[in-house]
C-alpha positions in Angstrom: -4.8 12.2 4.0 -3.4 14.6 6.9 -0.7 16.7 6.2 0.5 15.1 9.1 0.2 11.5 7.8 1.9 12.7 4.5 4.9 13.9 6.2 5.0 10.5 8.1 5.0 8.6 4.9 7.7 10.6 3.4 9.8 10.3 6.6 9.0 5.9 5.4 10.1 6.7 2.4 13.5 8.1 3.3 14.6 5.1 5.4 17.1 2.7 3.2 16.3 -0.5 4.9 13.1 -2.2 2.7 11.2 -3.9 5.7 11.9 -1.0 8.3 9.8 1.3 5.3 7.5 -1.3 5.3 7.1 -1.4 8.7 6.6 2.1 8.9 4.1 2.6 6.3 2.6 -0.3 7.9 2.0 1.5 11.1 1.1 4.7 9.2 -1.8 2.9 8.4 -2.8 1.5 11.4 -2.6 5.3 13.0 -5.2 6.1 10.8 -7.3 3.8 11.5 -6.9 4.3 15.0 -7.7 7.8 15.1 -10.9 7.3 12.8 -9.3 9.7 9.9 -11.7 10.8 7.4 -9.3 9.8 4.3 -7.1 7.3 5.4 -4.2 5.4 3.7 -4.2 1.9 2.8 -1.1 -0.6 1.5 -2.7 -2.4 -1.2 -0.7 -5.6 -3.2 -1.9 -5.7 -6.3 -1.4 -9.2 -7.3 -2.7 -11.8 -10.2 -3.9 -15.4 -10.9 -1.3 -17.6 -12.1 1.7 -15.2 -10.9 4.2 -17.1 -8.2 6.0 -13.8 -7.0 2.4 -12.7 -6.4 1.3 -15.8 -4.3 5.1 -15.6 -2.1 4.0 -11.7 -1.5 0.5 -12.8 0.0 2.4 -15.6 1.9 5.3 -13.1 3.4 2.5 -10.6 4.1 0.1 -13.4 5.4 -0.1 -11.7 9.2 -0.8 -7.9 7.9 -3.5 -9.1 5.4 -5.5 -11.4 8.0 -5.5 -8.1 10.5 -6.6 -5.9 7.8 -3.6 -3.3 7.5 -2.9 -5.2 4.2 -5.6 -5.9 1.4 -4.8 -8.0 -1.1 -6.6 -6.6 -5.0 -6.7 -9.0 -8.1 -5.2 -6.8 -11.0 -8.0 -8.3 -13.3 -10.7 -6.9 -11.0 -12.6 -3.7 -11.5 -11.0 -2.2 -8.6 -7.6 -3.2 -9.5 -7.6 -2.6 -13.0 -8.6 1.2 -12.2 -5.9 1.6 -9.0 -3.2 0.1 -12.0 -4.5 2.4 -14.4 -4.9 5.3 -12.9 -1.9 4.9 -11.1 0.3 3.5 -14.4 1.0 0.5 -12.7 2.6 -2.3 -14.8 3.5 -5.1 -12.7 2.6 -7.6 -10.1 3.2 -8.2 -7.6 3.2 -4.3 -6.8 2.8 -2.9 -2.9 1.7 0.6 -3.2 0.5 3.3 -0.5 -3.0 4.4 -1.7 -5.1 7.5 -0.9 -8.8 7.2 -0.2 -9.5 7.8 -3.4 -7.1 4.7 -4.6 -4.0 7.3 -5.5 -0.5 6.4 -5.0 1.3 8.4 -2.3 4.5 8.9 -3.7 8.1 9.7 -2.2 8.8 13.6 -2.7 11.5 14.5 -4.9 13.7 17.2 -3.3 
């Protein structure tokens, strides 16, 4: 990710209202995409069968998963079992900001 998309997800980070950091990060994304960036962020729920908080996060996020700045990952799945453990993940439903190489992108501590 860009130095200049890193500093743009901090600046998400920082705000205190949930769904305005959401948005943002939500637009971070599509940026990237839009400018074709070699390493670009994704916002990833990592979700499982049988979990109702899990199926009311894909229903909230419905819109943003069907245009693809949203993907949805089964925990249980080889992909989402290495994003969890890799990334010490514990619960579902869990929204994280991943690198291309399925990493979270953590808020700085100052």
């Amino acid at each position: 990710m860009t130095e200049a998309r890193q500093s743009q997800a901090q600046r998400c980070y920082g705000i205190a209202d949930d769904t305005a950091a959401l948005d943002c990060l939500k637009e971070l994304v599509r940026e990237s995409r839009r400018h074709g960036e070699t390493c670009q962020p994704k916002l990833v729920i990592l979700t499982q069968k049988g979990c109702p908080s899990c199926t009311q996060a894909e229903e909230k996020h419905r819109a943003d998963i069907e245009s693809g700045v949203v993907e949805v990952v089964d925990v249980h799945s080889p992909e989402g079992a290495r994003i969890a453990k890799t990334n010490a993940i514990e619960f579902t439903p869990s929204i994280l900001l991943l690198d291309c190489q399925n990493r979270l992108i953590e808020p700085e501590t100052v």
